[in-house]
Structure formats: structure tokens, C-alpha cells
PASEBA-1860 file (N, C-alpha, C; in nm, 3 decimals):
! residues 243
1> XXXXXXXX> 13.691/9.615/4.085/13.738/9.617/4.224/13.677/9.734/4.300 ~ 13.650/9.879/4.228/13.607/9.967/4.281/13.469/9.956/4.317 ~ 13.420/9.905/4.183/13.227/9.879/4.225/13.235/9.789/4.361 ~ 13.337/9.666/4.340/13.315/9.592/4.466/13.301/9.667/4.643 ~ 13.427/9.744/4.655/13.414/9.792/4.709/13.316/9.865/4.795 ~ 13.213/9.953/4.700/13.173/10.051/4.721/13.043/9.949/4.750 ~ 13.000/9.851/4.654/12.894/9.716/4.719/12.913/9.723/4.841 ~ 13.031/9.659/4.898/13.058/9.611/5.016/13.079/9.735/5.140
9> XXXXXXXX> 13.062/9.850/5.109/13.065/9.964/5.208/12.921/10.005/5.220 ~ 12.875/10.023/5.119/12.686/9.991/5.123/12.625/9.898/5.239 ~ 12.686/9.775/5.185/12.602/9.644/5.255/12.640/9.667/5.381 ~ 12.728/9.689/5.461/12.770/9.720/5.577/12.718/9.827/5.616 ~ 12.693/9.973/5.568/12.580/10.034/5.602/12.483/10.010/5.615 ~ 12.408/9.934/5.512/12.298/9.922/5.556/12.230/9.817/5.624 ~ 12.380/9.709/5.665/12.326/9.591/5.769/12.353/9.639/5.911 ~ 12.446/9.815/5.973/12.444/9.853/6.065/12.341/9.933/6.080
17> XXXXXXXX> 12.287/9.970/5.989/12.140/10.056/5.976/12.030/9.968/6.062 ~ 12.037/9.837/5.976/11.916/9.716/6.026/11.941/9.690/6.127 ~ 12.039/9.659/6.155/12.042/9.593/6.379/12.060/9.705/6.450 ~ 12.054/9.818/6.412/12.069/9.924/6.482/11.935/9.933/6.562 ~ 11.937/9.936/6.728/11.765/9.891/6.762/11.698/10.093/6.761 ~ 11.580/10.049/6.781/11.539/10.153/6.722/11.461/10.234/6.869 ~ 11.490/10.142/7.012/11.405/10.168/7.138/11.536/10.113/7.246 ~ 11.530/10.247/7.356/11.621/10.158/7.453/11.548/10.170/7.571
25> XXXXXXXX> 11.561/10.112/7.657/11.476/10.113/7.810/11.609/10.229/7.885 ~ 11.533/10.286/8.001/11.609/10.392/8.073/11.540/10.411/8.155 ~ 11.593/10.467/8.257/11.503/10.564/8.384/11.629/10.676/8.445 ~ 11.544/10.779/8.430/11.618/10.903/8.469/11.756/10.949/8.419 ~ 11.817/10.882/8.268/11.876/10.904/8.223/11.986/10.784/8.269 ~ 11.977/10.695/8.336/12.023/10.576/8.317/12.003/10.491/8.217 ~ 12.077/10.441/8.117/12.053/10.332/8.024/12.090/10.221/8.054 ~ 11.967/10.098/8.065/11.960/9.939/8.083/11.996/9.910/7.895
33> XXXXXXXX> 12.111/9.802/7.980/12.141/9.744/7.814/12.056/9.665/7.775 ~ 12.057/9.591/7.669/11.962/9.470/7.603/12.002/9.362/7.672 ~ 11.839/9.290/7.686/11.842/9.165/7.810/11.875/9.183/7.925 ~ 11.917/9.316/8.004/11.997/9.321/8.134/11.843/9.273/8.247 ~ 11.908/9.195/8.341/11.809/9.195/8.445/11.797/9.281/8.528 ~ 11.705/9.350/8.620/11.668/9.449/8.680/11.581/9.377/8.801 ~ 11.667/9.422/8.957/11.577/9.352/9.034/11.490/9.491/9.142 ~ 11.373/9.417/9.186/11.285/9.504/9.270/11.270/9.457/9.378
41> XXXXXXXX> 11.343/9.442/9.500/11.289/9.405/9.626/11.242/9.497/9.719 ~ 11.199/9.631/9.663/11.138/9.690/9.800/11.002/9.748/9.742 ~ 10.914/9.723/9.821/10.731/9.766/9.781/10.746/9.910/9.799 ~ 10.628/9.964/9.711/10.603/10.083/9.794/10.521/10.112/9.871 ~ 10.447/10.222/9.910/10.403/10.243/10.088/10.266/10.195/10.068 ~ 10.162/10.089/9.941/10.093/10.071/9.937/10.109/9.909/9.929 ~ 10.241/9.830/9.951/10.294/9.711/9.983/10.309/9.658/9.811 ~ 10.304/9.738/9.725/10.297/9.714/9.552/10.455/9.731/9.503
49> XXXXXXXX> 10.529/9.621/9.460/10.625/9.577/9.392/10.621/9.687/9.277 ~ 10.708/9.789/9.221/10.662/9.827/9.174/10.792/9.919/9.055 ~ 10.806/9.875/8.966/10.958/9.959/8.845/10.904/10.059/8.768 ~ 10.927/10.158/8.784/10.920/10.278/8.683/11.009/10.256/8.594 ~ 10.984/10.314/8.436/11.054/10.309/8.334/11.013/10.406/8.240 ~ 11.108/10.444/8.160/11.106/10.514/8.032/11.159/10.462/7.884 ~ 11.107/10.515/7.773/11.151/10.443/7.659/11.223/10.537/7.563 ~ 11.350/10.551/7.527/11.376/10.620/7.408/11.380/10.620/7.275
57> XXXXXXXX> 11.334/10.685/7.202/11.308/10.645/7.065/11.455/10.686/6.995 ~ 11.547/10.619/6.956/11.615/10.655/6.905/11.661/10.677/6.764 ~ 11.547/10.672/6.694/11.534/10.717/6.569/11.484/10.853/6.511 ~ 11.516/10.866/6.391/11.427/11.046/6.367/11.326/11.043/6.288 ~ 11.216/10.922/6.373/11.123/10.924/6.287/11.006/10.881/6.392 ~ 10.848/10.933/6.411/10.808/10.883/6.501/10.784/10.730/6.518 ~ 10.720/10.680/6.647/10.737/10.569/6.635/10.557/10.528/6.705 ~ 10.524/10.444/6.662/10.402/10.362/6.737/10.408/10.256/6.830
65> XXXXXXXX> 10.442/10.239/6.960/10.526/10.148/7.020/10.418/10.026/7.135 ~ 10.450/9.930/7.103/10.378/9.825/7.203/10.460/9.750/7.288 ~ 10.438/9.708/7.404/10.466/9.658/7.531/10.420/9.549/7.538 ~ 10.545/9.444/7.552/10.451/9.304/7.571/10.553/9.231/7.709 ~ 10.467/9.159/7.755/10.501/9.103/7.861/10.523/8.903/7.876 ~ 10.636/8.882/7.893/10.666/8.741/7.911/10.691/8.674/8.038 ~ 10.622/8.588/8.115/10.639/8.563/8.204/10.722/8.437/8.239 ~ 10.863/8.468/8.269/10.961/8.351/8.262/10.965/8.247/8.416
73> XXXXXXXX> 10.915/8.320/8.559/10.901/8.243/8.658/10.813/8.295/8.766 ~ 10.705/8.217/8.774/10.598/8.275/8.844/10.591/8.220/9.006 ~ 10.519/8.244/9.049/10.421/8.201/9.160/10.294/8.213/9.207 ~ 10.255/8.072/9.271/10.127/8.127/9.261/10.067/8.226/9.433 ~ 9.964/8.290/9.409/9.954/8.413/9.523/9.984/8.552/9.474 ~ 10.059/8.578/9.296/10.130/8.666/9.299/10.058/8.718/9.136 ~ 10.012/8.894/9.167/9.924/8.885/9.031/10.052/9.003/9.002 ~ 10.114/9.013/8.863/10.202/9.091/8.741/10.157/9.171/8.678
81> XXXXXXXX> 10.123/9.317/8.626/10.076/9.370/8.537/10.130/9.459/8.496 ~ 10.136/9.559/8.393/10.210/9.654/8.325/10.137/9.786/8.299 ~ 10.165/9.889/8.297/10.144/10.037/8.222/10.185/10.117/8.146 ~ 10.127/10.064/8.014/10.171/10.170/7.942/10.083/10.299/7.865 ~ 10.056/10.417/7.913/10.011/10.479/7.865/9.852/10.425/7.955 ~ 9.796/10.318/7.964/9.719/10.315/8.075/9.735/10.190/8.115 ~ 9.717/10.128/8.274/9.689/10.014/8.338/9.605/9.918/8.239 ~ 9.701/9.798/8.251/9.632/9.642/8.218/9.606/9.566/8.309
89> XXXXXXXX> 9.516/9.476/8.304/9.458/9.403/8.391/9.575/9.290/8.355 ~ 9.626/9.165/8.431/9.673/9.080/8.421/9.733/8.963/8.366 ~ 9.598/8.928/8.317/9.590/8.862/8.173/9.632/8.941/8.018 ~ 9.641/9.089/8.052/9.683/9.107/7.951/9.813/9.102/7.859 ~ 9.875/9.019/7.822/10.043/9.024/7.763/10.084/9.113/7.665 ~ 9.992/9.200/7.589/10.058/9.276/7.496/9.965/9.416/7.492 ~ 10.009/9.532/7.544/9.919/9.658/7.507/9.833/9.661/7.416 ~ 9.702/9.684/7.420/9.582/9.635/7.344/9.622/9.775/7.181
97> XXXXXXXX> 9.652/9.900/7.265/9.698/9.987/7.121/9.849/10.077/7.184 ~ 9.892/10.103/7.045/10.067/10.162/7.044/10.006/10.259/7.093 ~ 10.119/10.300/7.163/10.137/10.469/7.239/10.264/10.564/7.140 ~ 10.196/10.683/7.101/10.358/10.756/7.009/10.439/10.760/7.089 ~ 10.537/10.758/7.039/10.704/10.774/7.099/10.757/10.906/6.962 ~ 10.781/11.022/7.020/10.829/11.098/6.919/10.984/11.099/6.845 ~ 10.986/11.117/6.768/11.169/11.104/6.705/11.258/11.148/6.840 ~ 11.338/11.119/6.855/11.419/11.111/6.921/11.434/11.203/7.049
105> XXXXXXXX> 11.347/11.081/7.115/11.307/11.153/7.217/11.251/11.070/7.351 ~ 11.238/11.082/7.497/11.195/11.009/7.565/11.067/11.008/7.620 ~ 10.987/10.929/7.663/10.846/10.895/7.712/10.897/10.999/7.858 ~ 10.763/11.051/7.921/10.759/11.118/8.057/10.727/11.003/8.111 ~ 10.784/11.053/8.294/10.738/10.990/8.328/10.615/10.942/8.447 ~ 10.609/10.801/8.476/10.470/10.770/8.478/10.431/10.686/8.380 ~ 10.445/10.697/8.244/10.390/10.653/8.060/10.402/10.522/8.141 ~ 10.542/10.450/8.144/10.540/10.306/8.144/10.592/10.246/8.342
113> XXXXXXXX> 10.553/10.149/8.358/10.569/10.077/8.452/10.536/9.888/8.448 ~ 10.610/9.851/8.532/10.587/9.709/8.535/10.605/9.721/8.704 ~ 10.458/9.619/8.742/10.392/9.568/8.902/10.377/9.407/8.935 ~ 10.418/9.450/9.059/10.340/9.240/9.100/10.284/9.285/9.241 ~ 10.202/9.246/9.263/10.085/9.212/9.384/10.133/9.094/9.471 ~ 10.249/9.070/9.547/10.224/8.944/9.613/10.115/8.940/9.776 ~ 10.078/8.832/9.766/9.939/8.755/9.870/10.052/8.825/10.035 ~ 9.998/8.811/10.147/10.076/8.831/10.224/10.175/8.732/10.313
121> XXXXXXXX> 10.083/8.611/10.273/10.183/8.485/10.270/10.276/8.408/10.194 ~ 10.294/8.476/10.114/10.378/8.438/9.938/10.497/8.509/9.926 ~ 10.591/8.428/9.959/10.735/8.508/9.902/10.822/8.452/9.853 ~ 10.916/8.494/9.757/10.976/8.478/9.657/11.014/8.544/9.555 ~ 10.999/8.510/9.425/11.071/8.595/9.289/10.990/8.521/9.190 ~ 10.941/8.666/9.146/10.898/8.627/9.037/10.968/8.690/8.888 ~ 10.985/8.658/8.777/11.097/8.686/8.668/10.976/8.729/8.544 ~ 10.968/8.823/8.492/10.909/8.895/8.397/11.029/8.936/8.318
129> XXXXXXXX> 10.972/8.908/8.116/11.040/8.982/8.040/10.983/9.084/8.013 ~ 10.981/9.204/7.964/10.917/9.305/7.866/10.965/9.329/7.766 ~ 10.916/9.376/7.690/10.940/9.402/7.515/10.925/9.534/7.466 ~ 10.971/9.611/7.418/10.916/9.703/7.359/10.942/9.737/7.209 ~ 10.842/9.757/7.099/10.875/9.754/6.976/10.755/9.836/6.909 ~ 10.840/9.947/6.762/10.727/9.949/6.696/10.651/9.850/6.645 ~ 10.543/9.904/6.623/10.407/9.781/6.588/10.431/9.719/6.424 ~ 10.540/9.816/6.335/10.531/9.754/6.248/10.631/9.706/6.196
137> XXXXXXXX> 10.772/9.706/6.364/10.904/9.630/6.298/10.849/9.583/6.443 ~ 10.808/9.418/6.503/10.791/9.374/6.613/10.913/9.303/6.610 ~ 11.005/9.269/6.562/11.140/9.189/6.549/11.247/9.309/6.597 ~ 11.199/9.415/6.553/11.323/9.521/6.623/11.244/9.558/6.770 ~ 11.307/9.468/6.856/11.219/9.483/6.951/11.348/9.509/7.077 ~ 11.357/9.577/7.227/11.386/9.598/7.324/11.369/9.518/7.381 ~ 11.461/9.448/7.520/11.410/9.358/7.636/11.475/9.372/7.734 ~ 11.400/9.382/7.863/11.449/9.389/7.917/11.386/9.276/8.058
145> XXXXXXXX> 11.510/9.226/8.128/11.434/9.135/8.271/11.438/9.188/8.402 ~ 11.258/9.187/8.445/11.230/9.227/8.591/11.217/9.092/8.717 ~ 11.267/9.133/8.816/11.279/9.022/8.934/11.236/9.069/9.015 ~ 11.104/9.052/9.025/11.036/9.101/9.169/11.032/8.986/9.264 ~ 11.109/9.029/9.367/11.126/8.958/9.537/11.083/9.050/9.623 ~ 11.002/8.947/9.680/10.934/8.977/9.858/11.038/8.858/9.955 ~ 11.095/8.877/9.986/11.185/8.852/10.154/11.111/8.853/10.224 ~ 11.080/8.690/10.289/11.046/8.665/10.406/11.077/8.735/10.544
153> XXXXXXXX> 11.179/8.808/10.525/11.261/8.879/10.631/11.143/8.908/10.697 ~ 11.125/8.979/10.817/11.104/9.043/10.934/10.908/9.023/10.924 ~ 10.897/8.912/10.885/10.738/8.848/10.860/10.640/8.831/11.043 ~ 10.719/8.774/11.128/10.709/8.830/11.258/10.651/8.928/11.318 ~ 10.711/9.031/11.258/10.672/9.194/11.321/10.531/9.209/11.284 ~ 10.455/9.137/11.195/10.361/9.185/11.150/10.203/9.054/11.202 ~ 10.350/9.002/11.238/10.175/8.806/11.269/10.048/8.800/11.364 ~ 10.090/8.926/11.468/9.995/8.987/11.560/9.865/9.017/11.478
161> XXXXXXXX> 9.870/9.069/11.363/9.801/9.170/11.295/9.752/9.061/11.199 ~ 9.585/9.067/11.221/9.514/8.948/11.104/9.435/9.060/11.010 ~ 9.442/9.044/10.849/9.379/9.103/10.784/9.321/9.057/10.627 ~ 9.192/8.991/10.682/9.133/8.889/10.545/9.156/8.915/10.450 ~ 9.071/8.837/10.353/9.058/8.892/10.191/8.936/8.888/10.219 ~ 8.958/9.037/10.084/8.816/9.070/10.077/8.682/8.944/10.024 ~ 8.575/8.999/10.058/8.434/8.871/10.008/8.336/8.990/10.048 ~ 8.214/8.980/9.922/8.257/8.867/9.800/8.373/8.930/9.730
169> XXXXXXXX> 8.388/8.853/9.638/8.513/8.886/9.524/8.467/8.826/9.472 ~ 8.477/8.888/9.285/8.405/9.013/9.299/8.314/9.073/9.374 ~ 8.340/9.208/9.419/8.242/9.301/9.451/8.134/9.355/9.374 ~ 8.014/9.370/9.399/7.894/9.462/9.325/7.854/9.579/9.364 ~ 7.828/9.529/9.507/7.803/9.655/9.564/7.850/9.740/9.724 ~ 7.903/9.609/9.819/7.954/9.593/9.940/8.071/9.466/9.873 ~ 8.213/9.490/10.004/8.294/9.442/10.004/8.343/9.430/10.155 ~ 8.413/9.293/10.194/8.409/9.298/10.346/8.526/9.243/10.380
177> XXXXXXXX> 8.594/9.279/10.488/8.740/9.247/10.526/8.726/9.218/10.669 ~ 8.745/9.119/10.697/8.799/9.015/10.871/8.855/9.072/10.902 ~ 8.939/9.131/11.007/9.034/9.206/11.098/9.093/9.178/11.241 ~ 9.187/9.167/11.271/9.217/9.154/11.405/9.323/9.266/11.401 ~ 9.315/9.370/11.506/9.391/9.460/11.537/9.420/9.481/11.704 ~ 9.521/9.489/11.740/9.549/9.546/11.928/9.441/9.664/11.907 ~ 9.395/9.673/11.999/9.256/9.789/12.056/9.346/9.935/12.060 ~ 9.488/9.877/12.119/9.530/10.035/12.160/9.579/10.102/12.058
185> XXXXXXXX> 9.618/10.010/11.938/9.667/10.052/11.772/9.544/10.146/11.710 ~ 9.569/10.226/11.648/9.546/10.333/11.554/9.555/10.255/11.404 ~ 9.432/10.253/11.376/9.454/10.175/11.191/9.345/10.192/11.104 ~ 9.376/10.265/10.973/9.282/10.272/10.880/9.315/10.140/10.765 ~ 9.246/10.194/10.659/9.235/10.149/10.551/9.263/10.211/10.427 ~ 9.339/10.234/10.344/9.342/10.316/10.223/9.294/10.226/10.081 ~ 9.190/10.271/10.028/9.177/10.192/9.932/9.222/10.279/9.769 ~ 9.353/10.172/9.705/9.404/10.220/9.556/9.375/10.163/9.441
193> XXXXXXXX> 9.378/10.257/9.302/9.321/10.201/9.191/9.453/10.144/9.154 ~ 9.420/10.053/9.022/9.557/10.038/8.962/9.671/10.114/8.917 ~ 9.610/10.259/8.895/9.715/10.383/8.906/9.810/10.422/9.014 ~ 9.771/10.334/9.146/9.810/10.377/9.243/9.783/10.500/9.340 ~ 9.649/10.537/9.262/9.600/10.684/9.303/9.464/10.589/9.448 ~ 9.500/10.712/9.550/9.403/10.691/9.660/9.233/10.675/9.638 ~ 9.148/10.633/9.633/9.022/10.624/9.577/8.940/10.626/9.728 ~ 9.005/10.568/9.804/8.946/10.585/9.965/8.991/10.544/10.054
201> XXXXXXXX> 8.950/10.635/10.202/9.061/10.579/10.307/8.949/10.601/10.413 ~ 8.949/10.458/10.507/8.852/10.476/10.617/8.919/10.444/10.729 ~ 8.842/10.507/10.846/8.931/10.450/10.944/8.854/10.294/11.014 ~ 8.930/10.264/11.083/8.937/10.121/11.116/8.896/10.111/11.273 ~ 8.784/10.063/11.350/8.771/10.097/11.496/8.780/9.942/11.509 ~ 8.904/9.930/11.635/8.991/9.828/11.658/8.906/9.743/11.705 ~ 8.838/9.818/11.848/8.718/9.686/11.866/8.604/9.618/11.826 ~ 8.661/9.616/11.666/8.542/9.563/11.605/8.636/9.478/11.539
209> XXXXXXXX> 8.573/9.359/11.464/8.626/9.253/11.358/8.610/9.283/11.232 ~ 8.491/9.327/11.187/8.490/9.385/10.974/8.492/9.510/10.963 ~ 8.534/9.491/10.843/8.513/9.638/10.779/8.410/9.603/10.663 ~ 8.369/9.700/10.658/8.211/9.700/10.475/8.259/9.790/10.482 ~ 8.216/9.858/10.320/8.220/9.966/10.273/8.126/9.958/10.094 ~ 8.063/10.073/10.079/7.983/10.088/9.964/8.115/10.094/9.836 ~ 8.077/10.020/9.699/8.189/10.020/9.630/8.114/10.101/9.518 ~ 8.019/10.102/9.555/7.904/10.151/9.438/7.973/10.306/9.369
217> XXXXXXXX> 8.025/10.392/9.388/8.124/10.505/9.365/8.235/10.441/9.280 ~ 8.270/10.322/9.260/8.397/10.273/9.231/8.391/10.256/9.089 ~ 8.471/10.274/9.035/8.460/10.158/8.876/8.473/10.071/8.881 ~ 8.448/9.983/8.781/8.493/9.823/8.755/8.626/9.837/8.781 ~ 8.675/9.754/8.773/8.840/9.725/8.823/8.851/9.639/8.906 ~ 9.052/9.657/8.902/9.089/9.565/9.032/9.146/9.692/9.143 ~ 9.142/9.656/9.247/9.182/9.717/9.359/9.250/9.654/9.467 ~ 9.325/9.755/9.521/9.418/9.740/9.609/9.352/9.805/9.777
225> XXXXXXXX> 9.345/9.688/9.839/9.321/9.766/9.984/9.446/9.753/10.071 ~ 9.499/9.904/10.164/9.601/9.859/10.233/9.600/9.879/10.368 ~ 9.635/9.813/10.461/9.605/9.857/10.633/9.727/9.929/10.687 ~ 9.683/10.004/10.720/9.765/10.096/10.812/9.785/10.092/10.973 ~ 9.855/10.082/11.006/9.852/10.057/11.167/9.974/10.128/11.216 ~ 9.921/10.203/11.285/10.024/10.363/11.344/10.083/10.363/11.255 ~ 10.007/10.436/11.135/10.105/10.466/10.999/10.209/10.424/10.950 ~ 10.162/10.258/10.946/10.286/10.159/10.879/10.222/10.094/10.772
233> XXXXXXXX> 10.214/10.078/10.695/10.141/9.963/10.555/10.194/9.844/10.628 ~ 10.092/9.775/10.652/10.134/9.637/10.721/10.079/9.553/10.629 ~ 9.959/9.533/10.546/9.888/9.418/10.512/9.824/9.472/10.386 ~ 9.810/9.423/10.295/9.738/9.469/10.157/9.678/9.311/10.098 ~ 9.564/9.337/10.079/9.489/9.312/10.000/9.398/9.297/9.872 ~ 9.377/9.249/9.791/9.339/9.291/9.638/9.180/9.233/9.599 ~ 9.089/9.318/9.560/8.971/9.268/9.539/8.937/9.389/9.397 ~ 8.797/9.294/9.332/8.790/9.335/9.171/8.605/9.382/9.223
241> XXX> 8.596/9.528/9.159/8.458/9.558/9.179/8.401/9.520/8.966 ~ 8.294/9.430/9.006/8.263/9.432/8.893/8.044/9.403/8.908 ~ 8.023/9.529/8.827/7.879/9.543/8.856/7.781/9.510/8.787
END
């Protein structure tokens, strides 16, 4: 009866040991439970949908951790991508290599993020899972659900204002954007990498229709162009320099 016992206080240790998860999602010391949905309806000033996140390792042991991405409801007009440790291009669903996560302890931040790009005529919700797990328990894995919405709301304020897609797309070496702006408006251009870091900003002379610009300075990538008009992000655009 005693051995039984002491079996059965074991096995219960060590089956709370096993589901015990080993990664929780957080930001700023907020903890998202498992599966909780998480919604994003406001862009930031570069018109980019955009969730910061952190990961805690809650074990005392380091960890090697990968990020994978499930896409539960899409649209089309609308490109999704993730960061962990560095920017993925789109197509990518699972971090190509683990990033450490130290014993018990949290990622800085910046490390991780999840983005969507919507077109400027495209609105709606789009539903992303993420995952996070060491690489060599992928079953003890984290999840959590993102809902990125763009609201048609206040689409009006902005219909005055025409601002193409870029061509060609891909870019090689020149890239060119259609424009219609009021003459008496003030409006550049800021152009961002997938980091969200500024890479260039030109200004925009109203009585003209294109913009060019040399991409040849640029890396391969995708990019974000955004219009400014009396220092409002009104219109963004997305084009890929590839040489």
C-alpha cells in the first residue's frame, strides 16, 4: 500500500512536470493565457498593423526557441509576417533558426513581433496563430491568436488623395509611384525596411504626378513606402527591390 502510494505521488509529479508548458507569451509584464485571442486595430504611423511581444522561458534550463505561424483567416490585398530575432518574408511559416531564450527569463524587447500590410482598399480581419516552442520539445508548444482589423471607418477623409503602386515590382534599379495630391498640401514620402527603420524620405512636389527614385542603395527586400500629407500617413504602399 505504501509502495503504491509513493508510485502514485511520483506519477503525478511527474505528469505535472510534463504539461507544465515550458514558454508563455507576455508584453510588458502582462501575461496572455494559452490560445487567448489578441486583437490589433490601430496601425502605426507607417499605416503597419503591427503586435509587439515577448517570450518567457519558464524553465531553469536554457531554451532554443522557434516561432511558427498559422494562418486561420485571410484576405486577399493583405501580406502577414513575423520577427523573431530577425524579419521574415511572408511565405515564411516557421523561423528558419531557434533564437536562445535564457533560464528563466524574458526576451527584450523588439526580439519578437507579428505584422500585416493591408492594400489601401482592403478591409477587414485577418486571424493568425503563433506558436512558440523549443526546437526539441515542438509539442510543448505556446499559442497564441492575433486579429488584425483595418475599419473601413473614416476611408473618405482620405479619397481626395490618389497614391499608386509602385512599378516595376520588383524593383532593380528605379521604382515609380502615380500621385495625385492638392497643390496647396505639403507631402513627402518615407520609405521603411521590414524593421520598420526609415531607409528614405523624399519630398513630394504636388504639381507633379510621379515620383522615381534610385533603389540601387537598397537591399534586396520588401519595402514599405508611406505618404505623408501635412504630416499625416495617409497612404502606404509595398514594393520588393530585388537585383
Amino acid at each position: 500500500m505504501i509502495k503504491k502510494s509513493i508510485f502514485t505521488m511520483l506519477f503525478l509529479a511527474v505528469m505535472g512536470w510534463v504539461s507544465a508548458q515550458s514558454l508563455q507569451f507576455e508584453w510588458d509584464g502582462h501575461v496572455y493565457e494559452e490560445g487567448e485571442t489578441v486583437v490589433c486595430n490601430s496601425p502605426n504611423e507607417w499605416g503597419e498593423y503591427l503586435l509587439d511581444m515577448q517570450l518567457r522561458n519558464l524553465t531553469g534550463q536554457d531554451l532554443n526557441v522557434l516561432v511558427e505561424k498559422e494562418v486561420i483567416e485571410d484576405l486577399d490585398g493583405v501580406m502577414n509576417y513575423f520577427c523573431w530575432g530577425n524579419c521574415f518574408s511572408p511565405t515564411v511559416i516557421v523561423s528558419p533558426n531557434p533564437v536562445p531564450v535564457a533560464a528563466n527569463s524574458v526576451t527584450i524587447e523588439g526580439a519578437l513581433s507579428f505584422h500585416a500590410m493591408f492594400d489601401d482598399d482592403v478591409f477587414g480581419k485577418v486571424q493568425v496563430k503563433y506558436s512558440a516552442y523549443d526546437e526539441r520539445h515542438p509539442d510543448d508548444a505556446v499559442t497564441i491568436n492575433v486579429v488584425f482589423h483595418k475599419s473601413g471607418e473614416g476611408v473618405h477623409e482620405v479619397a481626395a488623395v490618389r497614391f499608386g503602386q509602385a512599378y516595376p515590382n520588383p524593383a532593380s534599379s528605379v521604382v515609380n509611384f502615380d500621385y495625385n495630391v492638392n497643390s496647396s498640401d505639403k507631402a513627402s514620402v518615407s520609405i521603411y525596411n521590414l524593421l520598420g527603420q526609415e531607409v528614405m524620405n523624399l519630398p513630394i512636389n504636388t504639381l507633379q504626378d510621379r515620383l522615381s527614385f534610385s533603389v540601387s542603395d537598397l537591399n534586396d527586400g520588401i519595402y514599405f513606402c508611406n505618404l505623408f500629407v501635412n504630416g499625416c500617413a495617409l497612404k502606404t504602399e509595398k514594393f520588393v527591390v530585388k537585383k
